[in-house]
C-alpha positions in Angstrom: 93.5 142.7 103.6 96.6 140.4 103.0 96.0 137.3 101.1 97.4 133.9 102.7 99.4 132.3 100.1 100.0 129.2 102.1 97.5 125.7 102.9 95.8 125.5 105.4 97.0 124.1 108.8 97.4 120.1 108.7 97.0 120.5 104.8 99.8 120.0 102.2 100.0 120.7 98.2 101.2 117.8 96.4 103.5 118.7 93.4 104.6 116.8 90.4 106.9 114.3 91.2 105.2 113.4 94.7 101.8 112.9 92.7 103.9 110.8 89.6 104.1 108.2 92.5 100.8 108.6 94.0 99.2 107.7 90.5 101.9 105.0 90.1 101.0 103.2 93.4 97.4 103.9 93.3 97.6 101.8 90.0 99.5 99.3 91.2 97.3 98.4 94.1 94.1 99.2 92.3 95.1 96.5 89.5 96.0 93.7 92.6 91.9 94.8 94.0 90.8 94.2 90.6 92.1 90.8 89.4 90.6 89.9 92.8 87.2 91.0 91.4 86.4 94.3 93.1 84.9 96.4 91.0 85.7 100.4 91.4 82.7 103.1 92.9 82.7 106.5 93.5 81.4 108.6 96.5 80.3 112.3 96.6 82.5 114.3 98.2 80.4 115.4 100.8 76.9 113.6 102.1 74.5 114.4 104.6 75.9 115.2 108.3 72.8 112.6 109.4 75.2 110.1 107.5 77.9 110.4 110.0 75.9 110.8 113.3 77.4 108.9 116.3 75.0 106.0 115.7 77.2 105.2 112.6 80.5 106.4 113.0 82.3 107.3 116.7 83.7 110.5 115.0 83.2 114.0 117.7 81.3 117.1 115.8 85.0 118.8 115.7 86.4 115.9 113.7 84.1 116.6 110.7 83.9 119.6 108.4 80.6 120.6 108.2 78.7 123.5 106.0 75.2 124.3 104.8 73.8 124.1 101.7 71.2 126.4 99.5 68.2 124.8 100.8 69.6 124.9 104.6 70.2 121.2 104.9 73.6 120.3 106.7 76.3 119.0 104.5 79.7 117.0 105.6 83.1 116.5 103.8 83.2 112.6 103.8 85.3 111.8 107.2 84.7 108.2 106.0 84.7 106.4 103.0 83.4 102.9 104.1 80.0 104.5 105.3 79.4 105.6 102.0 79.9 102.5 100.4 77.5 101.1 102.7 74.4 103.3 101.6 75.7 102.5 98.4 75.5 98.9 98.7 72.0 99.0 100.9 70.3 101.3 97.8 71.7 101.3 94.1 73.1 98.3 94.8 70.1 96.3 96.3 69.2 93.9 93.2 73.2 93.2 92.4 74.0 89.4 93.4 75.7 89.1 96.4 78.3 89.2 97.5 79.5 92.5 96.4 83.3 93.7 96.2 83.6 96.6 96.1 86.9 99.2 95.9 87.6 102.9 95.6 90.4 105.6 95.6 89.8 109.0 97.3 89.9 111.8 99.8 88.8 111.7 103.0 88.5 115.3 105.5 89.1 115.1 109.3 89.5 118.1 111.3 91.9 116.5 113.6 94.9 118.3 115.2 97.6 115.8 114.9 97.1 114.4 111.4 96.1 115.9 108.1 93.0 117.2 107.7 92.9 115.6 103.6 94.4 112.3 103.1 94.1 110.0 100.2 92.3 106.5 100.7 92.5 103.1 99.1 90.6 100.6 99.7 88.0 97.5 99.5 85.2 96.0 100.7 83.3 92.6 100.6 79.5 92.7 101.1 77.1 90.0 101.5 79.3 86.9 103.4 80.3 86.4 107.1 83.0 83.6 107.1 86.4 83.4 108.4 86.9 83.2 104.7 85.8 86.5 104.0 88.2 88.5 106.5 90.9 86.1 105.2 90.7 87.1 101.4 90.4 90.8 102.8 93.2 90.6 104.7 95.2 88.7 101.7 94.1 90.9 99.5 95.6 94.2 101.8 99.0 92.4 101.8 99.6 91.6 98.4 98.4 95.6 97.3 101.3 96.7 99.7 103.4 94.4 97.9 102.3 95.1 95.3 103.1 98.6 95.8 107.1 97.7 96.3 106.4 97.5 100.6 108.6 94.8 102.4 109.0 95.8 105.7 105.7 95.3 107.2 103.2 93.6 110.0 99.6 92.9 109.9 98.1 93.0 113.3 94.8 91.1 113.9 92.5 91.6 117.0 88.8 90.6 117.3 86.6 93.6 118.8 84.3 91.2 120.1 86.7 89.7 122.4 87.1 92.9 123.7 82.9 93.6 123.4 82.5 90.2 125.9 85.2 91.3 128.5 83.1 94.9 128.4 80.1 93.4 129.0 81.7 91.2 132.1 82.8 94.2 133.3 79.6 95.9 133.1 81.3 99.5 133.6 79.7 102.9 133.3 80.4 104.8 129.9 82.7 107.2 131.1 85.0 104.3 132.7 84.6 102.3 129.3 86.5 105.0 127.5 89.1 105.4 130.6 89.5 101.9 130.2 90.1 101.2 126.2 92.6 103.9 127.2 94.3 101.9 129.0 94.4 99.2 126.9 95.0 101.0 123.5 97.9 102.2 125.0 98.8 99.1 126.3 99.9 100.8 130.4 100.3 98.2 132.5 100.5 100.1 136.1 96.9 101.8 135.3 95.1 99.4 134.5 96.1 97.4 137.4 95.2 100.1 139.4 91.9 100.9 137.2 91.0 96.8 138.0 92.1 97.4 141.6 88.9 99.3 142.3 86.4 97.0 140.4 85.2 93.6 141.7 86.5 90.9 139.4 86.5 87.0 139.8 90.1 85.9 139.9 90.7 84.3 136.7 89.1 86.8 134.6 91.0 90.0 136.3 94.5 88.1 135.6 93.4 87.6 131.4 92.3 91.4 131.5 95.9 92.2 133.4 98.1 90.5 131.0 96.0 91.8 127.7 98.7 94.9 126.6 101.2 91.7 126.7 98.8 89.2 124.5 100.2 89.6 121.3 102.5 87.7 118.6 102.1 84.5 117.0 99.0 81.8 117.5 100.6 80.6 120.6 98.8 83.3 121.9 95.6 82.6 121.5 96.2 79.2 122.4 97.5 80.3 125.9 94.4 81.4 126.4 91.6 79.0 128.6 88.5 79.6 126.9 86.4 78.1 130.2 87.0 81.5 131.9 85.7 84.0 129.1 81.3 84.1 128.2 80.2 83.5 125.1 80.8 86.5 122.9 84.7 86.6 123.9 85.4 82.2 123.1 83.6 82.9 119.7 85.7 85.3 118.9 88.6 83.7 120.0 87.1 80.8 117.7 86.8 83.2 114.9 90.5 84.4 115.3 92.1 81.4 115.2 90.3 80.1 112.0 91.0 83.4 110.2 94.7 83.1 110.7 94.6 79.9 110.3 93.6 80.0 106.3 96.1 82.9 106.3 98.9 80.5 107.2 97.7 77.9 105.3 97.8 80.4 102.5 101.0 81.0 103.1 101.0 84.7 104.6 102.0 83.7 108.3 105.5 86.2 107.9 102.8 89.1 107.6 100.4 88.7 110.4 100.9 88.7 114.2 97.7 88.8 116.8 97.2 91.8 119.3 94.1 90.6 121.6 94.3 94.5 123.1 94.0 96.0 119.8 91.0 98.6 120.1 89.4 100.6 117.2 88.3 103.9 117.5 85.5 103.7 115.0 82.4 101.7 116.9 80.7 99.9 113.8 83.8 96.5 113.7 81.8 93.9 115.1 84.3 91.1 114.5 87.9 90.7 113.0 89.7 94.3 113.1 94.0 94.4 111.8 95.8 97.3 111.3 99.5 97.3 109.1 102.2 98.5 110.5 105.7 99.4 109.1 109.0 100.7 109.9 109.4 104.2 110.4 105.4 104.6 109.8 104.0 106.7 113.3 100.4 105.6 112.2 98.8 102.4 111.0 99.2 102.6 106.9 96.1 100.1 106.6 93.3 99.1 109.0 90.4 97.2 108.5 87.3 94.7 110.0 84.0 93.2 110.3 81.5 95.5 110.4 77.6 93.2 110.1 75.5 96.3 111.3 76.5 99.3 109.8 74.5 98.6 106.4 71.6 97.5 108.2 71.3 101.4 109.0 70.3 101.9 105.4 67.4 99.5 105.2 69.1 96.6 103.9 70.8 94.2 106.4 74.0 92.8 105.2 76.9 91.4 106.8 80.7 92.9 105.7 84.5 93.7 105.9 87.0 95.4 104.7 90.2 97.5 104.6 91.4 100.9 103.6 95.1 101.9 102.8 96.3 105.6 103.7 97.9 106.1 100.1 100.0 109.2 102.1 101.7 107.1 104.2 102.6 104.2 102.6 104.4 106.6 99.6 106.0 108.1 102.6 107.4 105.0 104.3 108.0 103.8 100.8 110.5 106.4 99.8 111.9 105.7 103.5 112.3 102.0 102.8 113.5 102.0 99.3 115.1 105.4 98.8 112.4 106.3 95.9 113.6 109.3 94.2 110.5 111.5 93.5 110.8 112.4 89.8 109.0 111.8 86.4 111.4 110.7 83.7 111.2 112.7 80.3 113.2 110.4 78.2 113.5 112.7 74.8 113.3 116.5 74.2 112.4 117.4 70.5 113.8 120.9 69.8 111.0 122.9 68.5 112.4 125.4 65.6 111.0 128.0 64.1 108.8 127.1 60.4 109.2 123.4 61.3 106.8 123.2 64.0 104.7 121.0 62.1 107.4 118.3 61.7 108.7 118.2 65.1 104.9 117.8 67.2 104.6 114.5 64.5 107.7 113.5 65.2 106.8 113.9 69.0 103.3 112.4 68.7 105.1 109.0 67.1 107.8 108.7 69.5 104.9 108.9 72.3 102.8 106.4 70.5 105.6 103.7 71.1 105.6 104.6 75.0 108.0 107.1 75.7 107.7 110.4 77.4 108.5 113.5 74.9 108.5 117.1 75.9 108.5 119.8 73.3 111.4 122.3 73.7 109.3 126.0 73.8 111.1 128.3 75.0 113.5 129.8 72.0 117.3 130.8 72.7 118.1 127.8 69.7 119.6 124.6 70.0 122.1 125.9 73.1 119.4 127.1 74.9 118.0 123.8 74.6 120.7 121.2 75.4 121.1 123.6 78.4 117.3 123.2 79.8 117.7 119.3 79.2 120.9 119.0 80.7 119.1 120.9 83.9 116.4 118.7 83.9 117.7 115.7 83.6 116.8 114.5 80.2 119.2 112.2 78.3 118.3 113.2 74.7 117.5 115.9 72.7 115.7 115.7 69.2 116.4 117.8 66.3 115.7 117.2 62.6 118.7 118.3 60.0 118.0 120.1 57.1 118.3 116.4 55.0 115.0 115.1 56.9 117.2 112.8 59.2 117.1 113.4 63.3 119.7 114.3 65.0 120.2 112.5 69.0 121.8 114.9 70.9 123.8 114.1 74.3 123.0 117.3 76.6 126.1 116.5 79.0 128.4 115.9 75.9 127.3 117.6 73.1 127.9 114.3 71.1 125.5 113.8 67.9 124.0 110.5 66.1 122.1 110.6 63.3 119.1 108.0 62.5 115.4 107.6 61.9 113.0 109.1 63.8 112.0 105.3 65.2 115.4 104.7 66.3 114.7 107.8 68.2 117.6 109.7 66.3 119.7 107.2 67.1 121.5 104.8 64.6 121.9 101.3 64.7 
């Protein structure tokens, strides 16, 4: 039987240079969640299937890989990492003042058609507090990691899913016309959902809101245009809610990063409050989503309100090299030529160059000193390292052949 040599569909290998910058960013934002005080956990790869049932997470058997183990019990690849987190933070966590904030850095598996099947998460989460506050620092938080991370170009869009929840429940539709109409809305089409309301029996006032909802989005003059008197109870709270939350987020200064959708709808059915996504140019999918989610930990025994966001690490490298012109490469700064009987002197010498930070390959591969000017001139690297017979190092130009001589802390290179 022929062997397949290549990934699996909607899967990618990631090689060196691509992965250079995936550590670098992953860094970088992980050091932002940190001096904000969330504290790293890890996830097994896999949990229970139970774990993700629909109760939990709105995720269709297809979308998760699923396998069983030696004792018969069904296992899942993690579609999720904030469900996780939640058991974490309803058991092992339950005697740990509150609140908890919490962050991580890992894989998630979705057998999804259109996007890849393995995709690399960042994230945090805040457990224990429901304020505005809360969602605020969250959202903060989010936009100084993709700063953080060398992204400019980019737009936080905030909804609250229970000002969608209280139009549903005026609406009082059957399941199948729920979906057909988050549809709708999600994808913001005008002409059917006027002619999705057209059948239904609406009071005035509340049918022309729902109409102009793919339109309600920009800055806080649109919540403002909205008249309060004509939505119930769940949907003016939220409204409440959202206009407090960007509120501290102006005060605090981030106003150029936020804009409000009121249509937004998540896919995932645990948000019970504030819910953004981050958008950016030349990005096809949101690079960072978040909300509110009060109930989901509750499922593990211990009720506890929370929020929080997760960054797809995939696609903001990609929009970043888009954006900034990265050029995907890690930098070897010297090459120590390796020569036979004098192996011992040139891996010290290579060991002390890399104790004061820089990046030193040993040359391996024989041919002599031509050989190996030629493999750092191909590769890229700007020096090449070879001690003389009178102890001293020689720096050797690859592109011009020019020689200085120094000490080996000068890096062969003389003052």
């Amino acid at each position: 039987m022929a062997v397949n040599f290549y990934p699996p569909q909607n899967t990618t290998d990631k090689l060196m240079e691509e992965m250079f910058y995936q550590r670098a960013t992953q860094q970088k934002i992980m050091k932002i969640f940190a001096q904000s005080g969330y504290c790293e956990v890890q996830t097994p790869a896999f949990e229970y299937y139970d774990l993700f049932s629909p109760e939990y997470v709105t995720l269709g058997e297809t979308d998760i890989f699923k396998f069983v183990d030696s004792d018969g019990k069904i296992l899942a690849l993690r579609p999720d990492l904030t469900t996780p987190i939640a058991r974490i933070a309803a058991t092992k966590l339950k005697e740990e003042p509150l609140p908890l904030r919490l962050s991580y850095c890992a894989d998630i598996f979705r057998s999804a058609k259109d996007r890849p099947r393995q995709s690399a998460q960042i994230g945090l989460e805040l457990i224990g507090i429901n304020c505005a506050a809360a969602d605020a620092e969250v959202i903060m938080t989010a936009i100084d990691a993709l700063k953080s991370a060398g992204l400019s170009d980019f737009q936080i869009e905030i909804g609250q899913s229970e000002f969608f929840g209280g139009i549903l429940e005026e609406l009082a539709l059957a399941s199948n016309e729920i979906e057909e109409f988050k549809t709708l809305i999600d994808h913001k089409d005008q002409l059917g959902l006027s002619a999705f309301l057209g059948g239904l029996s609406i009071r005035g006032e509340l049918r022309e809101l729902i109409e102009k909802l793919p339109s309600l989005f920009g800055d806080m003059e649109t919540i403002d245009a909205i008249d309060p008197s004509i939505l119930n109870e769940k949907s003016r709270q939220a409204l409440y809610n959202l206009r407090e939350i960007c509120r501290i987020l102006r005060s605090c200064g981030y106003d150029r990063y936020i804009s409000i959708d009121l249509a937004m709808v998540q896919s995932i059915n645990y948000y019970t409050g504030v819910i953004f996504k981050a958008f950016a140019r030349g990005a096809g999918f949101p690079i960072a989503s978040g909300g509110r989610y009060d109930n989901l930990i509750g499922n593990f025994g211990r009720a506890l309100p929370a929020t929080g966001c997760a960054v797809d690490l995939d696609y903001l490298i990609s929009v970043l090299r888009r954006q900034n012109g990265l050029q995907m490469g890690q930098k070897t700064d010297i090459l120590v030529f390796l020569e036979s009987g004098k192996e011992a002197e040139a891996c010290e010498a290579a060991k002390r160059l890399r104790s004061s930070g820089r990046t030193v390959e040993l040359y391996l591969s024989g041919g002599g000193l031509e050989a190996c000017l030629k493999y750092a001139k191909t590769r890229g690297i700007s020096k090449v390292l070879h001690r003389q017979a009178d102890g001293a190092f020689a720096c050797i130009d690859p592109q011009t052949h020019e020689t200085v001589t120094g000490s080996l802390e000068q890096g062969g290179e003389a003052k």
